[in-house]
Backbone as a ProteinNet text record, in pm:
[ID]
protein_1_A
[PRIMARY]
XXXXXXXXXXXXXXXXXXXXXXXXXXXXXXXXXXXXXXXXXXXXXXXXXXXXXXXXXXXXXXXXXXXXXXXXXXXXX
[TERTIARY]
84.8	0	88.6	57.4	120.2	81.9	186.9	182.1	173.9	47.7	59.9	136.2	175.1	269.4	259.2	113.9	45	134.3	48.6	143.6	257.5	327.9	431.2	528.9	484.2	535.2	498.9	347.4	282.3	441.8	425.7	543.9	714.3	768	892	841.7	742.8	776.9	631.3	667.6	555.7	493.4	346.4	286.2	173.4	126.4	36	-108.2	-236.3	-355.6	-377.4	-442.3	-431.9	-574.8	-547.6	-636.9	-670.5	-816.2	-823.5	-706.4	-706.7	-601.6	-683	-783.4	-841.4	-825.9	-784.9	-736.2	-558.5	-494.5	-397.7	-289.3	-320.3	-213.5	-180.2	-339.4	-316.8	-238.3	-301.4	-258.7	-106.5	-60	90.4	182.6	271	421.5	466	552.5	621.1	761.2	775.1	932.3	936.8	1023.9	1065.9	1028.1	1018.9	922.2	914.7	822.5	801.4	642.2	552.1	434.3	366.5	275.7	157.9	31.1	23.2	-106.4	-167	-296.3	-327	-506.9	-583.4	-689.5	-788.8	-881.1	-998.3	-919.9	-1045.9	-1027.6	-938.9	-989.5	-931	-835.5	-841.4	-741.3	-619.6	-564.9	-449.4	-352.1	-213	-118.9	-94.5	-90.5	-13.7	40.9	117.2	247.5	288.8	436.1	505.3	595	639.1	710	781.8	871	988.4	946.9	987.9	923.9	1091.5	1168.4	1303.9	1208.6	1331.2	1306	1169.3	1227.5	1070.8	1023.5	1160	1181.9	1086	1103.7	1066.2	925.3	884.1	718	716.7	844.2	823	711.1	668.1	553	430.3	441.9	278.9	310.3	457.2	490.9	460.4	516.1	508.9	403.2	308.3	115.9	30.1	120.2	30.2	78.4	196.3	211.3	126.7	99.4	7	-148.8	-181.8	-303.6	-328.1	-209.9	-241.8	-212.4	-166.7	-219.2	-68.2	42.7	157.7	243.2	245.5	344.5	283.6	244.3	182.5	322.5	440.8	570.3	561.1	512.3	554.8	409.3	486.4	346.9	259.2	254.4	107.1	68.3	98.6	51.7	-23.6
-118.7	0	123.9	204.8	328.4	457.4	497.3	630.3	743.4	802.4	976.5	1002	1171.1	1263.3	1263.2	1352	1350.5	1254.7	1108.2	1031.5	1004	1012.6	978.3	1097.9	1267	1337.2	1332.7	1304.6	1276.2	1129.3	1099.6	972.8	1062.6	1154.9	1209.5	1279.1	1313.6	1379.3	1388.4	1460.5	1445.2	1622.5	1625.4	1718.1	1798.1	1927.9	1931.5	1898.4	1942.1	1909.6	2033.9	1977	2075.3	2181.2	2280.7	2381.7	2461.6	2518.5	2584.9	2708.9	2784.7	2882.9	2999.3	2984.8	3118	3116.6	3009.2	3008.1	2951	2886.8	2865.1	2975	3103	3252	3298.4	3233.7	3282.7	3177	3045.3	2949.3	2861.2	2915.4	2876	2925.5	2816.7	2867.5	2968.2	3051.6	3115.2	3078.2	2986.9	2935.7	2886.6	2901.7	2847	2676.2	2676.1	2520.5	2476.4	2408.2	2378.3	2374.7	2387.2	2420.9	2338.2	2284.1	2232.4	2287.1	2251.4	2337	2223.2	2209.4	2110.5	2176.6	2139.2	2207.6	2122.4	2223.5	2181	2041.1	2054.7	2014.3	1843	1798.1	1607.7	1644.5	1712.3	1723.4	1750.2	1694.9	1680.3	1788.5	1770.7	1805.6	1874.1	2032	2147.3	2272.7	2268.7	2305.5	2291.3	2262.6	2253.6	2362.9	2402.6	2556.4	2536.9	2655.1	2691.8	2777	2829	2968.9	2982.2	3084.1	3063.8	3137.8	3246.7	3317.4	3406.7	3504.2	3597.3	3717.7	3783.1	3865.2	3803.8	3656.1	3619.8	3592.6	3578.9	3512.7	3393.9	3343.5	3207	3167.9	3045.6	2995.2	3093.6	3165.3	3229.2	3351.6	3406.5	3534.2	3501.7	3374.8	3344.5	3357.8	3291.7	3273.6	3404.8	3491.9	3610.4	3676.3	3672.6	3755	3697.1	3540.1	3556.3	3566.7	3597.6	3583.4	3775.4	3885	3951.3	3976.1	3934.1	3885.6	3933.1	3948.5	4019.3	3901.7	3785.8	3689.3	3607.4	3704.5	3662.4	3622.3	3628.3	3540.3	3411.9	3398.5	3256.6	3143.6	3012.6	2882.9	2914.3	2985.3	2966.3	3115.4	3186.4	3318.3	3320.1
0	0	0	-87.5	-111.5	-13.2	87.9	136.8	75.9	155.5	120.6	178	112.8	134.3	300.7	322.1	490	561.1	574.6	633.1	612.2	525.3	554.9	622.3	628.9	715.2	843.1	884.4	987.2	1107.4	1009.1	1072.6	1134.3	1051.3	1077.3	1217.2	1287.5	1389.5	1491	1597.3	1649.4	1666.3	1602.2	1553.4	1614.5	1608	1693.7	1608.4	1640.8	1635.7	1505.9	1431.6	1271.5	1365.2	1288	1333.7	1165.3	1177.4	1018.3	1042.4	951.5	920.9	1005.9	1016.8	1047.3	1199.6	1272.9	1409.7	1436.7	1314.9	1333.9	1357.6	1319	1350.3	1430.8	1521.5	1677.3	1760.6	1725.4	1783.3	1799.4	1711.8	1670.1	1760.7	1767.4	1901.6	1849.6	1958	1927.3	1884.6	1847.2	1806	1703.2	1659.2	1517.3	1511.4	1362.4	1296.7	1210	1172.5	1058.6	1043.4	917.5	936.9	828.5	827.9	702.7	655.9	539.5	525.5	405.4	429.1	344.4	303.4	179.5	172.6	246.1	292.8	349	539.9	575.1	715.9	633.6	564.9	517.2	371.8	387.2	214.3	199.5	79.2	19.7	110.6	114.4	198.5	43.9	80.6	-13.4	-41.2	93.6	157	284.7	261.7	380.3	420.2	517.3	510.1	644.8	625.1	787.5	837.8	974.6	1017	1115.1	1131.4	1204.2	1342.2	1334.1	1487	1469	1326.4	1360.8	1451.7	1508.8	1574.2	1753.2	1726.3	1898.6	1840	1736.2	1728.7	1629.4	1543.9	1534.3	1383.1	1448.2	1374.4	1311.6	1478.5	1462.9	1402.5	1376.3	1336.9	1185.1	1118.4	943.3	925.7	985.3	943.6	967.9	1073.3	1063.7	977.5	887.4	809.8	656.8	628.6	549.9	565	654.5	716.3	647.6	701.4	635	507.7	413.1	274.5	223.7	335	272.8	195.4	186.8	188.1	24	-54	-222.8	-296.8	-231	-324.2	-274.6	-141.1	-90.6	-151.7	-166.6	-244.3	-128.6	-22.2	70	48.5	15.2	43.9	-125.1
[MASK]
+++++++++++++++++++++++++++++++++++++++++++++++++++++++++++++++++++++++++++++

């Protein structure tokens, strides 16, 4: 049986609880990461991304910056 992408990243590490985007900006550590984004609550895995320091906000610093619509170079924005 052939692995998805999902699982088979789901397997490299241990992850938190997917949240929609419209609460993940707030919800995200403040530390540097790694992040997923896949469509809809069950769908396809389609992007994966870094977030470093972030001037001390991390995860939640990358997602709020596409949340406000600034990040149109990056595959999630």
């Amino acid at each position: 049986m052939k692995s998805t992408a999902l699982e088979i990243v789901h397997r490299l590490a241990d992850w938190s609880d997917w949240a929609p985007f419209s609460a993940a900006h707030e919800l995200a550590p403040l530390v540097p990461g790694v992040y997923l984004a896949r469509e809809g609550a069950d769908g396809e895995l389609v992007y994966v991304g870094m977030a470093g320091e972030r001037h001390g906000k991390g995860i939640r610093g990358r997602l709020t910056v596409y949340a406000r619509g600034k990040a149109l170079a990056s595959g999630l924005g």
